[in-house]
VEXROKE-131217 format. One record per atom (N, C-alpha, C, O, CB): x, z, y; residue in three letters; atom name; residue number from 1. Coordinates in nm, 2 decimals. Glycine has a CB too. Layout:
xx|zz|yy|res|atom|n
X|Z|Y|ALA|CA|NUM;
...
END
This chain:
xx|zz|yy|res|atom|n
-0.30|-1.02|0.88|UNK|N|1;
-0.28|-0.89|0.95|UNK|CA|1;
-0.18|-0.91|1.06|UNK|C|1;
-0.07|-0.96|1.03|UNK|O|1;
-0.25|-0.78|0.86|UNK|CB|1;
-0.19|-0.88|1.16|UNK|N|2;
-0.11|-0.87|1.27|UNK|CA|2;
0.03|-0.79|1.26|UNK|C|2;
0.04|-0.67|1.21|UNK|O|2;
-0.20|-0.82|1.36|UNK|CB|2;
0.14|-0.85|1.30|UNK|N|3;
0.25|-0.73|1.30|UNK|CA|3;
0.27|-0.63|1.39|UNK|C|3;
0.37|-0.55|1.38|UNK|O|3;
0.37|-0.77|1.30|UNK|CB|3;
0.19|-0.63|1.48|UNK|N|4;
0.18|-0.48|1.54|UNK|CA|4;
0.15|-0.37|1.43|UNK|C|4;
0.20|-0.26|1.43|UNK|O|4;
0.04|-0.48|1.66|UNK|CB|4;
0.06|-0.41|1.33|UNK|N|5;
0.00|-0.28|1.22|UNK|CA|5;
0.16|-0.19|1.22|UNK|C|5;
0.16|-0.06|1.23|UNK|O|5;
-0.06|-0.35|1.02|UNK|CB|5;
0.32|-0.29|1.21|UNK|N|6;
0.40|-0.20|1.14|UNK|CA|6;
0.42|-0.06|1.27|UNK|C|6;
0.50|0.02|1.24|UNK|O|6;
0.56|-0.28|1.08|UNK|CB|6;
0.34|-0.05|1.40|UNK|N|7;
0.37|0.01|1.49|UNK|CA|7;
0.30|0.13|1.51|UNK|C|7;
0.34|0.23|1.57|UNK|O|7;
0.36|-0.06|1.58|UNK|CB|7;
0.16|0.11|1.43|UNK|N|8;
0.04|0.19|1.40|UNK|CA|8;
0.12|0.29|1.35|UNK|C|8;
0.23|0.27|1.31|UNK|O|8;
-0.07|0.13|1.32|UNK|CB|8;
0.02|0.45|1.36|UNK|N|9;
0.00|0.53|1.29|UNK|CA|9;
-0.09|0.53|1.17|UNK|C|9;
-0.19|0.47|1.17|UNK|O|9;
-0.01|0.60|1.36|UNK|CB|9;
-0.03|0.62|1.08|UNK|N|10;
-0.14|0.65|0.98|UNK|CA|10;
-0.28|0.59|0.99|UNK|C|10;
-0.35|0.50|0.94|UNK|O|10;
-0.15|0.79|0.97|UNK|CB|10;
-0.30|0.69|1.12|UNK|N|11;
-0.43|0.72|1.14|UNK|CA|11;
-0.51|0.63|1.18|UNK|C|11;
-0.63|0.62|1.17|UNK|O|11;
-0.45|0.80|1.22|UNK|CB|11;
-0.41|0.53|1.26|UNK|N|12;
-0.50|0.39|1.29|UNK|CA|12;
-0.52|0.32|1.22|UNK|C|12;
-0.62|0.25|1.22|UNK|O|12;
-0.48|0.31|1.38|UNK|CB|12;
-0.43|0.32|1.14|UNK|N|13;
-0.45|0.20|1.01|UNK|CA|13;
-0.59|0.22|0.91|UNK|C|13;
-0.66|0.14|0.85|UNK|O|13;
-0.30|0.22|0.89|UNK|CB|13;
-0.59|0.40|0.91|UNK|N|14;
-0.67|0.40|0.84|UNK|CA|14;
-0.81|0.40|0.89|UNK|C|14;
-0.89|0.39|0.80|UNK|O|14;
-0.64|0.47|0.77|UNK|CB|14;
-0.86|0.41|1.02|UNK|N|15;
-0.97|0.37|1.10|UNK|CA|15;
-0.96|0.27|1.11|UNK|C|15;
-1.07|0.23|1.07|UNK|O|15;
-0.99|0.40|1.22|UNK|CB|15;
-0.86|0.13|1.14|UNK|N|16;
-0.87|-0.01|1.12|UNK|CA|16;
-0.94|-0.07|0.97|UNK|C|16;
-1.02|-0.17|0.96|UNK|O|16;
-0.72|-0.05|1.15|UNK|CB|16;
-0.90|0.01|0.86|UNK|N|17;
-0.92|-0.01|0.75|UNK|CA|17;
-1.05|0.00|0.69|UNK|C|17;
-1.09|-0.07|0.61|UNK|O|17;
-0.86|0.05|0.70|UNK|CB|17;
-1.16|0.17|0.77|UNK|N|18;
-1.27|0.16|0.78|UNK|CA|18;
-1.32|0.10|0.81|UNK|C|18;
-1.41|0.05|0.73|UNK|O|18;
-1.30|0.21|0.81|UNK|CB|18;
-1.29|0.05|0.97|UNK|N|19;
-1.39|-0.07|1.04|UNK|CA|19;
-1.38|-0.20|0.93|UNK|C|19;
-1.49|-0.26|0.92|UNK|O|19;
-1.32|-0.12|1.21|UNK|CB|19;
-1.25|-0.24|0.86|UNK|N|20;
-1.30|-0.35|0.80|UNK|CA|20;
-1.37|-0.33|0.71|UNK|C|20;
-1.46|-0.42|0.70|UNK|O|20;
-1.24|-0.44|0.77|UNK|CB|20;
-1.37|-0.25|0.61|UNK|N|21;
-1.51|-0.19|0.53|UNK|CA|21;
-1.63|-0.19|0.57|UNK|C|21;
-1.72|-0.25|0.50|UNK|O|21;
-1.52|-0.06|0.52|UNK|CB|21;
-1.66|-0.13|0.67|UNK|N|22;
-1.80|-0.12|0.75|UNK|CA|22;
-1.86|-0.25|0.74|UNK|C|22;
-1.96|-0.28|0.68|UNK|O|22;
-1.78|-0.07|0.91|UNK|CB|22;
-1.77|-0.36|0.85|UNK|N|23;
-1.76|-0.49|0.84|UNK|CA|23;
-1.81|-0.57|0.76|UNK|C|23;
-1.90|-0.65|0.77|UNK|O|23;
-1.68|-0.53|0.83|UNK|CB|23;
-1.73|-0.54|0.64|UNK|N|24;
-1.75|-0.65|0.53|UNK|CA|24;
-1.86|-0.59|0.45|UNK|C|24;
-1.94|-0.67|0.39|UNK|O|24;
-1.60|-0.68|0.43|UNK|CB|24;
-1.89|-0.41|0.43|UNK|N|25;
-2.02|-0.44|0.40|UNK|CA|25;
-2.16|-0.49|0.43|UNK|C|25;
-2.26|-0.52|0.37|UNK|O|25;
-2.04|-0.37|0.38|UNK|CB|25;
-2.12|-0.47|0.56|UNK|N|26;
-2.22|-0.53|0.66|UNK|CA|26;
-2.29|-0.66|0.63|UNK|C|26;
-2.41|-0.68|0.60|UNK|O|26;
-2.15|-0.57|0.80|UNK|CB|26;
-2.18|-0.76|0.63|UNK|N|27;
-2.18|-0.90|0.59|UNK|CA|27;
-2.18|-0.91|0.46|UNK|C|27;
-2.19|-1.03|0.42|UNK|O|27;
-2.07|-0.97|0.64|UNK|CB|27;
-2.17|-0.81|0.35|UNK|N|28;
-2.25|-0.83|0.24|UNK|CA|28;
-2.41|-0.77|0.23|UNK|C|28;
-2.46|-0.72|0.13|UNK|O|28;
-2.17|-0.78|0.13|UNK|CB|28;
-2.49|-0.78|0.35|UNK|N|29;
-2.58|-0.73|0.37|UNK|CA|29;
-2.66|-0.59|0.30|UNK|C|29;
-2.78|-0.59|0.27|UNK|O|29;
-2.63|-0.83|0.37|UNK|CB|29;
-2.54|-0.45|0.26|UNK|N|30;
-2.58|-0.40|0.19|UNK|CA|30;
-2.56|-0.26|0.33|UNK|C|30;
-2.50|-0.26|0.44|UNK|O|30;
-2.52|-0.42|0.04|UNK|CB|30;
-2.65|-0.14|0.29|UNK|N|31;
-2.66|-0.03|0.37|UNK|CA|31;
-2.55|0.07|0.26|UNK|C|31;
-2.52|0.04|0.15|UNK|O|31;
-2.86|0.04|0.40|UNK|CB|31;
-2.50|0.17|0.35|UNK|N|32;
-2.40|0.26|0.29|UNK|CA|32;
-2.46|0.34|0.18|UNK|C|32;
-2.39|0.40|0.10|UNK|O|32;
-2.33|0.36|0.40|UNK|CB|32;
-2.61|0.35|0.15|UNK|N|33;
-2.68|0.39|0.01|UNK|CA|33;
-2.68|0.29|-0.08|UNK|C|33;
-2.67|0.33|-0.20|UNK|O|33;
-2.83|0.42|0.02|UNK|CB|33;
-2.68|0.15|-0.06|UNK|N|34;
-2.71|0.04|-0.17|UNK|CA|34;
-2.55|0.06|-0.23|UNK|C|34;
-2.52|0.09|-0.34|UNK|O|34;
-2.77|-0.13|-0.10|UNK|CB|34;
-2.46|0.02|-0.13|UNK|N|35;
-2.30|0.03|-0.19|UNK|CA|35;
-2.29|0.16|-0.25|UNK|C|35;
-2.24|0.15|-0.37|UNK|O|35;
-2.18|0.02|-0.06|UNK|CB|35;
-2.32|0.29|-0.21|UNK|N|36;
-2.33|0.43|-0.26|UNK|CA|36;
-2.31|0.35|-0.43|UNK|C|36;
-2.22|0.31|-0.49|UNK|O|36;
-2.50|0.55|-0.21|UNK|CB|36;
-2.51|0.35|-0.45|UNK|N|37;
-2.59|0.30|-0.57|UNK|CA|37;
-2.49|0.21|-0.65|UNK|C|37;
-2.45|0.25|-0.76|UNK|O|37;
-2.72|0.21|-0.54|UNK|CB|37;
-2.47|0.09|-0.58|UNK|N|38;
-2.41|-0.02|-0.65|UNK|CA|38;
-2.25|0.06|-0.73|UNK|C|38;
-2.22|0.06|-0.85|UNK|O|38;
-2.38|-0.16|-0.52|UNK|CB|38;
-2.19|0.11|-0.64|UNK|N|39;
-2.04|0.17|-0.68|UNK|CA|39;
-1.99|0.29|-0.75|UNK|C|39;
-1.88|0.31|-0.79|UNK|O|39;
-1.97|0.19|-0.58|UNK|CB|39;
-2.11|0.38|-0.76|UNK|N|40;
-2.09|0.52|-0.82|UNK|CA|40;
-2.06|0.62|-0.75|UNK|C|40;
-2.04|0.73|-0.80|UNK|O|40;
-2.01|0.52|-0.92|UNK|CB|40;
-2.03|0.57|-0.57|UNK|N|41;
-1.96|0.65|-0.45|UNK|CA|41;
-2.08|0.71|-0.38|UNK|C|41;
-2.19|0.66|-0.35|UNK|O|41;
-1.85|0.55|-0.34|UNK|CB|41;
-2.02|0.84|-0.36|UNK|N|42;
-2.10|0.90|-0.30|UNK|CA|42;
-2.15|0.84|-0.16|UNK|C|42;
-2.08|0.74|-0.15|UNK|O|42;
-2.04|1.01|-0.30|UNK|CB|42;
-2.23|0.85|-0.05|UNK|N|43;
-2.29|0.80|0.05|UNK|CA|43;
-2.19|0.85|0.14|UNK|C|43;
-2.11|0.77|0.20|UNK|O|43;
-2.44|0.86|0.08|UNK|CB|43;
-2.20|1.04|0.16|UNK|N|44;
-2.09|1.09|0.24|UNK|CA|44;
-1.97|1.05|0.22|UNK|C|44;
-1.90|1.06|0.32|UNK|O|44;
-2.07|1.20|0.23|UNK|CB|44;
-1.91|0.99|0.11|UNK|N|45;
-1.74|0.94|0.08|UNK|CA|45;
-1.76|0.80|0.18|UNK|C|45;
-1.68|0.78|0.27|UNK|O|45;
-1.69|0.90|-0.13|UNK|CB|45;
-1.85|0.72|0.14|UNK|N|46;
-1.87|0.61|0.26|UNK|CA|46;
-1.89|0.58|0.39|UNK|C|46;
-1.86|0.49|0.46|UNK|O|46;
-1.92|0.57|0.24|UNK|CB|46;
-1.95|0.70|0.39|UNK|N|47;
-1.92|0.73|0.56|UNK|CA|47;
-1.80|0.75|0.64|UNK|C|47;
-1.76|0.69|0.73|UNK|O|47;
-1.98|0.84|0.60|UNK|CB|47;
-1.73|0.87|0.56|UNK|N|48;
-1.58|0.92|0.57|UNK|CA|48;
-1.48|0.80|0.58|UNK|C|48;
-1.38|0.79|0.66|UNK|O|48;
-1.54|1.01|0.43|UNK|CB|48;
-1.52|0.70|0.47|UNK|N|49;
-1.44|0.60|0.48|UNK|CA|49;
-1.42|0.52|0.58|UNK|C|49;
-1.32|0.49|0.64|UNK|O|49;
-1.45|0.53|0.41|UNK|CB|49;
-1.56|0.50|0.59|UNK|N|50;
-1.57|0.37|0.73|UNK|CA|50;
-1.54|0.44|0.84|UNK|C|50;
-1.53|0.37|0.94|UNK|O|50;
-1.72|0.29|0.76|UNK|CB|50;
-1.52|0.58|0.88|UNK|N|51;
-1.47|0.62|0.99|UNK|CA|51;
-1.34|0.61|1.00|UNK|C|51;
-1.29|0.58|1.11|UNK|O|51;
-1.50|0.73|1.00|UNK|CB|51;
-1.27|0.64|0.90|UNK|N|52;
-1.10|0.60|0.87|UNK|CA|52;
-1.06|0.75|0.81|UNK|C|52;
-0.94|0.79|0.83|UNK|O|52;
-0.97|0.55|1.05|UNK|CB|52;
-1.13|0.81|0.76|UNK|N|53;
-1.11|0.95|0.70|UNK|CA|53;
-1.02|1.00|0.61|UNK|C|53;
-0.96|1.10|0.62|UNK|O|53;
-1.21|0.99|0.65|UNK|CB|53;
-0.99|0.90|0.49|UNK|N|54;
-0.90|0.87|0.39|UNK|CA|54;
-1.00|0.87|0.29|UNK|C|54;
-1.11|0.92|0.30|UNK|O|54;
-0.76|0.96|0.36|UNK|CB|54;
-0.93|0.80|0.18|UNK|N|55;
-1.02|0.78|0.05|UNK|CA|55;
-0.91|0.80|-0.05|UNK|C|55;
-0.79|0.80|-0.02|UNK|O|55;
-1.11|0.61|0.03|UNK|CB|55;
-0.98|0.83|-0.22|UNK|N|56;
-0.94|0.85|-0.31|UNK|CA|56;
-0.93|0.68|-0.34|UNK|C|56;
-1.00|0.59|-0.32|UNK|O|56;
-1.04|0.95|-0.40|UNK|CB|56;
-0.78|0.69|-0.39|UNK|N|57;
-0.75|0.51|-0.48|UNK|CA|57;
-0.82|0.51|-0.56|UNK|C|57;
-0.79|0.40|-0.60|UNK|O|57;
-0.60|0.47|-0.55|UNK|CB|57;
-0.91|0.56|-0.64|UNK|N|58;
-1.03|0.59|-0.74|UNK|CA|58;
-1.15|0.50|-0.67|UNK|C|58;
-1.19|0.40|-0.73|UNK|O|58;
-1.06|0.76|-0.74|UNK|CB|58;
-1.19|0.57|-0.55|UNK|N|59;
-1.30|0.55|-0.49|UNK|CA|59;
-1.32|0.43|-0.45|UNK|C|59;
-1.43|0.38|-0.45|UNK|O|59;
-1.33|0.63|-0.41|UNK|CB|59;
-1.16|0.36|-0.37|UNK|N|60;
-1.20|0.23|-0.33|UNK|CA|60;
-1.17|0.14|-0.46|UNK|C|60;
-1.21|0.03|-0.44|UNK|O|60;
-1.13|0.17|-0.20|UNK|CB|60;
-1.12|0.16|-0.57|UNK|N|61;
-1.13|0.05|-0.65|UNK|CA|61;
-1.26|0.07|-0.70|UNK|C|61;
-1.26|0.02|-0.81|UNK|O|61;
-1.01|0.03|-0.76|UNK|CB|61;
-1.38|0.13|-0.68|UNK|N|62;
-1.48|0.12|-0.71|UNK|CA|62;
-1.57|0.05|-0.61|UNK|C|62;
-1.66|-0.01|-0.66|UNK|O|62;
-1.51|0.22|-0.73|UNK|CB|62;
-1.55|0.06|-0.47|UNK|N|63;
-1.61|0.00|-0.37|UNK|CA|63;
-1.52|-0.12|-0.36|UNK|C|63;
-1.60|-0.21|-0.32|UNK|O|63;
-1.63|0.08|-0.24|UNK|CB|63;
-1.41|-0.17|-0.38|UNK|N|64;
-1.37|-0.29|-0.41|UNK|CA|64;
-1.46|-0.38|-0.48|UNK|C|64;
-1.53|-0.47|-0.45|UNK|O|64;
-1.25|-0.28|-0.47|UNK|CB|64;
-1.45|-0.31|-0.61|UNK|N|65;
-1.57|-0.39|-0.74|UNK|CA|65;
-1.67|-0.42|-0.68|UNK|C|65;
-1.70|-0.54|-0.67|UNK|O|65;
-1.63|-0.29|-0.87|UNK|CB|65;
-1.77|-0.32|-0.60|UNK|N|66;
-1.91|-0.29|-0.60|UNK|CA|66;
-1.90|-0.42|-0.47|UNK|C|66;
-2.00|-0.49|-0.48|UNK|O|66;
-1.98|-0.09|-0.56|UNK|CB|66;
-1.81|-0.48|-0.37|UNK|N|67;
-1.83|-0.61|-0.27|UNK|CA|67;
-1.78|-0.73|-0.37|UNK|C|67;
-1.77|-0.84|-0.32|UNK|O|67;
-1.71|-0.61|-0.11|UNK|CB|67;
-1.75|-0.71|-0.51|UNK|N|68;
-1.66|-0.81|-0.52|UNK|CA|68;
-1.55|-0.85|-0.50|UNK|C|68;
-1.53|-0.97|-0.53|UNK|O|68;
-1.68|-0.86|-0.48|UNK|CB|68;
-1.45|-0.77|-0.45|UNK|N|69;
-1.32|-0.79|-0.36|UNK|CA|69;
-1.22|-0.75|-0.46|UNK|C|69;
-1.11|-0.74|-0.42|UNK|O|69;
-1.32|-0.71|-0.22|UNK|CB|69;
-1.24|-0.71|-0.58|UNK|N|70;
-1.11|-0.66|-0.67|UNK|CA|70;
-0.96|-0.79|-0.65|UNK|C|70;
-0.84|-0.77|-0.63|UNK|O|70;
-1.17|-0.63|-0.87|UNK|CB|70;
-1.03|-0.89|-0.67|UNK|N|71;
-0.88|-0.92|-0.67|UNK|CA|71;
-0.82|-0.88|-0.52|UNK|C|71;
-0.71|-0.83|-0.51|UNK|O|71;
-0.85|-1.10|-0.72|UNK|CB|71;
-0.90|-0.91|-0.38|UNK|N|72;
-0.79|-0.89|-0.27|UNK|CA|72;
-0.75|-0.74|-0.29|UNK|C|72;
-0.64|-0.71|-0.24|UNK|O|72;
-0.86|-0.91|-0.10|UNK|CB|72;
-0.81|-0.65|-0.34|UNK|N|73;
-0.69|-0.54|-0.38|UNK|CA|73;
-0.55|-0.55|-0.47|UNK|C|73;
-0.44|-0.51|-0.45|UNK|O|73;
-0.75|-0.45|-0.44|UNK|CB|73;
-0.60|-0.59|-0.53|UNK|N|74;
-0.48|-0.65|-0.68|UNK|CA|74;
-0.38|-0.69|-0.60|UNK|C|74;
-0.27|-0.65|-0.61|UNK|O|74;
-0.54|-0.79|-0.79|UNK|CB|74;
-0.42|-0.78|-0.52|UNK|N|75;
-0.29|-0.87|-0.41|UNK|CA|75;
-0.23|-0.77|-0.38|UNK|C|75;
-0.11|-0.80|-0.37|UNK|O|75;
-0.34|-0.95|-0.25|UNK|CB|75;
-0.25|-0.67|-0.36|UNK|N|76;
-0.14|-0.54|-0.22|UNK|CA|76;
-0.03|-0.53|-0.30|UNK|C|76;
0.08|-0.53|-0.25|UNK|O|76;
-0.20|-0.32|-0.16|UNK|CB|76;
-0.04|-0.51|-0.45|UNK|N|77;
0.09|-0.48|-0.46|UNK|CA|77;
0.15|-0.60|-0.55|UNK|C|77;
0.05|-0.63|-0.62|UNK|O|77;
0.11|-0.33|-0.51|UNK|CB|77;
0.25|-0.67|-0.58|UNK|N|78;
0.27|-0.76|-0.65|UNK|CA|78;
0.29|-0.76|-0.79|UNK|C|78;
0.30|-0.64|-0.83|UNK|O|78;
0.36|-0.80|-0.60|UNK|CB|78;
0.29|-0.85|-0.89|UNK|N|79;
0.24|-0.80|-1.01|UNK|CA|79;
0.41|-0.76|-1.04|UNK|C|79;
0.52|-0.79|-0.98|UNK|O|79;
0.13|-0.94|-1.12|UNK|CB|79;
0.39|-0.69|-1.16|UNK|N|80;
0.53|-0.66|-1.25|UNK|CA|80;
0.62|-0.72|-1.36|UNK|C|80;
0.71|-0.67|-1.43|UNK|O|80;
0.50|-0.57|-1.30|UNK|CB|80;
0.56|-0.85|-1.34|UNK|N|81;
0.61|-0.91|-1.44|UNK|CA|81;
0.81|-0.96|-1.45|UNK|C|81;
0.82|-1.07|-1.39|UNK|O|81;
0.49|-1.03|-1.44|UNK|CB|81;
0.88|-0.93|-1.49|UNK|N|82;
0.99|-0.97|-1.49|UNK|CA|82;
1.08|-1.08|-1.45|UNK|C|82;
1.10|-1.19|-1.51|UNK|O|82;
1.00|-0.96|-1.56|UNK|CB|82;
1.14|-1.04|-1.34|UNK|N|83;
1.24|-1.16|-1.33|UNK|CA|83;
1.24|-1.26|-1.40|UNK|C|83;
1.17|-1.25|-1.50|UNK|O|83;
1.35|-1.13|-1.33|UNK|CB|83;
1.33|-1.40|-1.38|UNK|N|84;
1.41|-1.44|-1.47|UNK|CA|84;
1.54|-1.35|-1.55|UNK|C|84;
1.57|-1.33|-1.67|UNK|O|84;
1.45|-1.54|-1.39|UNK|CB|84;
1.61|-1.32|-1.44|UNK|N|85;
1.77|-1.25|-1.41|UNK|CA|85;
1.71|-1.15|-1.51|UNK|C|85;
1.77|-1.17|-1.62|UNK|O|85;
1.83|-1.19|-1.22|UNK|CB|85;
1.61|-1.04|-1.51|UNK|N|86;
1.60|-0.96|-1.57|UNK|CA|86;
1.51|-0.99|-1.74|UNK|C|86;
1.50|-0.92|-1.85|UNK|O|86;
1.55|-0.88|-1.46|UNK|CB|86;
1.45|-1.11|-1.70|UNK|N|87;
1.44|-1.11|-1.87|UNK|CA|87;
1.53|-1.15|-1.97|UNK|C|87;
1.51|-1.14|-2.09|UNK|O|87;
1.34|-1.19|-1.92|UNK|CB|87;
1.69|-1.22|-1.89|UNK|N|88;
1.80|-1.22|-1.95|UNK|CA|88;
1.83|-1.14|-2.00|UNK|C|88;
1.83|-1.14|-2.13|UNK|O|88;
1.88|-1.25|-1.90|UNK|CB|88;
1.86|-1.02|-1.91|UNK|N|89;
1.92|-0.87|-1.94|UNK|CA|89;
1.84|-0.78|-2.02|UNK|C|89;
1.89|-0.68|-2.07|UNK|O|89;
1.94|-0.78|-1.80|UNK|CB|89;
1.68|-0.82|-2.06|UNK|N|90;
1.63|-0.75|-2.14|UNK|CA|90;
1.65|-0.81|-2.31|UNK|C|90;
1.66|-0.73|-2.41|UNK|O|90;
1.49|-0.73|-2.08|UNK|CB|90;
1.66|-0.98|-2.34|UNK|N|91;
1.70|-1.07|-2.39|UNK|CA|91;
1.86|-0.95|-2.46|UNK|C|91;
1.87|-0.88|-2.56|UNK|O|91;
1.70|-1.22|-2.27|UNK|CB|91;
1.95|-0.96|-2.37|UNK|N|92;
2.10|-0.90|-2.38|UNK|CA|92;
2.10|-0.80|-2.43|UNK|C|92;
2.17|-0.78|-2.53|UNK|O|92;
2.16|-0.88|-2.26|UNK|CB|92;
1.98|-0.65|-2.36|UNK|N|93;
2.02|-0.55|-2.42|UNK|CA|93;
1.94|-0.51|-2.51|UNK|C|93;
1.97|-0.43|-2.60|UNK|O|93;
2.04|-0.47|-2.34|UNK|CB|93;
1.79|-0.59|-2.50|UNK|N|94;
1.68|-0.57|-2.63|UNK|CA|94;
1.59|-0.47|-2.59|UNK|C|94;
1.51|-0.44|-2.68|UNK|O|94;
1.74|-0.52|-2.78|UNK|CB|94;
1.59|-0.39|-2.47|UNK|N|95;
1.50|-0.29|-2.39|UNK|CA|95;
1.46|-0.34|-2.28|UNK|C|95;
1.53|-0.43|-2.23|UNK|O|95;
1.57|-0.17|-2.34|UNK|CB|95;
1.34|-0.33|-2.21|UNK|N|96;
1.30|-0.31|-2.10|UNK|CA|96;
1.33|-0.16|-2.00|UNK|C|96;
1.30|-0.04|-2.01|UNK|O|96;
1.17|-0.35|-2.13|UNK|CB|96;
1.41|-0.22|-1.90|UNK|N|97;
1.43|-0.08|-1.82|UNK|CA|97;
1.25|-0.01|-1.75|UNK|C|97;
1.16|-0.07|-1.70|UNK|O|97;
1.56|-0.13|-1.65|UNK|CB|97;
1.26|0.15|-1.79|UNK|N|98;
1.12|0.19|-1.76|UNK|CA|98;
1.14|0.31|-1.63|UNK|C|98;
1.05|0.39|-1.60|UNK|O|98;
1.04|0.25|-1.90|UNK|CB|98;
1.29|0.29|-1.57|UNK|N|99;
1.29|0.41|-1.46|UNK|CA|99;
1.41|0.36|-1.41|UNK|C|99;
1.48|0.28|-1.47|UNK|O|99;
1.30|0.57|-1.52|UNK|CB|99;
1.45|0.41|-1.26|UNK|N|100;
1.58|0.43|-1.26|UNK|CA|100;
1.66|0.53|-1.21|UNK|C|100;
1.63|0.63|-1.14|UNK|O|100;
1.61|0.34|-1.22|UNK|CB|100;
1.75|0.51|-1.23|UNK|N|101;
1.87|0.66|-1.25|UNK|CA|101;
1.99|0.64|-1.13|UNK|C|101;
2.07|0.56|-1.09|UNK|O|101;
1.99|0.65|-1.46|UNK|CB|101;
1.94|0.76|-1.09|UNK|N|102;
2.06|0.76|-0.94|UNK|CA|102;
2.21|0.72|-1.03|UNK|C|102;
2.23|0.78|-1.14|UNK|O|102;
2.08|0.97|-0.84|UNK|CB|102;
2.28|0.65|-1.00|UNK|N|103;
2.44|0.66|-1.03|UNK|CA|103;
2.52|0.77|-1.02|UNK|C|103;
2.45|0.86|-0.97|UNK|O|103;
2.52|0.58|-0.97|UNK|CB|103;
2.59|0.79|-1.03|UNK|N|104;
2.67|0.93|-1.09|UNK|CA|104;
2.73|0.94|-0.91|UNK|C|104;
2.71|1.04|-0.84|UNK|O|104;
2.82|0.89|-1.27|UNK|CB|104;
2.79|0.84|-0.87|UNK|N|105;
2.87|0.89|-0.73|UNK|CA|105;
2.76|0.79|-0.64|UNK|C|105;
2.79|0.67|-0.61|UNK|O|105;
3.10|0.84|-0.71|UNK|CB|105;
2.63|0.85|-0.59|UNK|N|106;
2.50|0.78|-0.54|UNK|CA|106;
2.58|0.80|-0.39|UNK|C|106;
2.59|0.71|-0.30|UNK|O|106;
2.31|0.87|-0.57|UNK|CB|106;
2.63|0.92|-0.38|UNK|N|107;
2.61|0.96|-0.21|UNK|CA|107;
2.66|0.87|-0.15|UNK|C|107;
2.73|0.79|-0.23|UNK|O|107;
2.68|1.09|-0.15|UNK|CB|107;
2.66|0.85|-0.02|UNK|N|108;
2.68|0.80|0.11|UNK|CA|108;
2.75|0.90|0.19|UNK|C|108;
2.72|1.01|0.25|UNK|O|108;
2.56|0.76|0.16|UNK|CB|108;
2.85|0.80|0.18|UNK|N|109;
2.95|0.88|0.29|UNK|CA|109;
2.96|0.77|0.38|UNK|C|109;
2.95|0.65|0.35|UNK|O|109;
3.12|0.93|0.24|UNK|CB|109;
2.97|0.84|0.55|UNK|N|110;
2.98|0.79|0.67|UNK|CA|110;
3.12|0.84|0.72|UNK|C|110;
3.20|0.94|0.69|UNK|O|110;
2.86|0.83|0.75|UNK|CB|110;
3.13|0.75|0.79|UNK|N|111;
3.28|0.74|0.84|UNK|CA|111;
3.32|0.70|0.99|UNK|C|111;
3.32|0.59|1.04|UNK|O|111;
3.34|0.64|0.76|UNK|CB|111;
3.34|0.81|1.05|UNK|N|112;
3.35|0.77|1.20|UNK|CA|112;
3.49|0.72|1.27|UNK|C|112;
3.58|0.80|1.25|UNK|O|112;
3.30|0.89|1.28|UNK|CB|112;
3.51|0.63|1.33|UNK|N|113;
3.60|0.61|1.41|UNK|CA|113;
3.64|0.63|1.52|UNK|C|113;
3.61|0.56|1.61|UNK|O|113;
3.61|0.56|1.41|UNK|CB|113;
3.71|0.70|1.54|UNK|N|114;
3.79|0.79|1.65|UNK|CA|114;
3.83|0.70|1.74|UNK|C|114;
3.79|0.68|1.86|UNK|O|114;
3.91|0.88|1.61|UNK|CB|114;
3.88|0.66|1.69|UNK|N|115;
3.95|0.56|1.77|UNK|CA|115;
3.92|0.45|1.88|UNK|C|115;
4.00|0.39|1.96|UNK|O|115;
3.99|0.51|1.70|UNK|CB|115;
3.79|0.42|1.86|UNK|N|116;
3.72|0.36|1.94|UNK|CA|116;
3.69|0.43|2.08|UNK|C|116;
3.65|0.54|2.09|UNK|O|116;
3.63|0.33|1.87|UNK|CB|116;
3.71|0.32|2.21|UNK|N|117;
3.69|0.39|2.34|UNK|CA|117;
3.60|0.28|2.42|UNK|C|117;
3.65|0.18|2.45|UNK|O|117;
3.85|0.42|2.43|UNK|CB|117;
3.47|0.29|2.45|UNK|N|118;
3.41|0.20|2.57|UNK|CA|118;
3.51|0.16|2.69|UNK|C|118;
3.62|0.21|2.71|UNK|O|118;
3.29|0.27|2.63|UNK|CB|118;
3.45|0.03|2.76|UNK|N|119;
3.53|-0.02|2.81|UNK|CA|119;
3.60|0.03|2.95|UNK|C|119;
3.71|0.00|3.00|UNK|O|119;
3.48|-0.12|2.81|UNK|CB|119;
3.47|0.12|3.01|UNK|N|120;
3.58|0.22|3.14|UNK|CA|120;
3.63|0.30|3.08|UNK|C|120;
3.65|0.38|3.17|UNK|O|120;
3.53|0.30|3.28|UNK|CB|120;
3.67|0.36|2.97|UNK|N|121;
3.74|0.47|2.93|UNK|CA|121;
3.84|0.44|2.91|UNK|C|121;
3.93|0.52|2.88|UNK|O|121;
3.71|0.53|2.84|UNK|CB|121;
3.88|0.27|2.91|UNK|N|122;
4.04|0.25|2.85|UNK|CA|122;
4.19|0.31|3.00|UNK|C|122;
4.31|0.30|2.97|UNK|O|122;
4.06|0.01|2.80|UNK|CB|122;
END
């Protein structure tokens, strides 16, 4: 993927995301009824999609399945499996951590300096 995407809006991403849907069903030589059939997705949800409309995370791990493509979904997010560093600390305390908890003094404080003058102002 190109790093322009991080410049995109929503909205393009998610029309870029259609078009490669469209695409790749294409090139699995199937029509937006056969994928419908094959995936359990409605026709109109596939249309919507490939326009860049938004989809239910439901719906494409079903049209993932129905090309074949589950694992390149699986890829997006990285698996969960534990550190080293952290299977120590679970080793240590005998829990796995299952959330986490703001610290008691979380805030952020900013701090400005007065004192500072650009260089024609001196």
């Amino acid at each position: 993927m190109q790093s322009t995407v991080y410049w995109k809006s929503d909205e393009e991403i998610l029309k870029e995301l259609g078009e490669r849907l469209k695409r790749t069903r294409i090139r699995a030589k199937l029509t937006q009824e056969q994928l419908a059939q094959n995936s359990g997705v409605g026709k109109s949800t596939i249309e919507r999609a490939e326009r860049g409309e938004g989809l239910q995370l439901l719906n494409l791990v079903k049209l993932f399945r129905a090309l074949n493509m589950l694992p390149s979904l699986m890829m997006l997010l990285p698996s969960a499996e534990l550190s080293p560093m952290e299977e120590l600390a679970v080793r240590d305390s005998g829990h796995i951590p299952q959330r986490v908890r703001p610290k008691a003094n979380s805030s952020v404080e900013y701090r400005i300096d007065h004192s500072f003058v650009w260089g024609e102002d001196k």
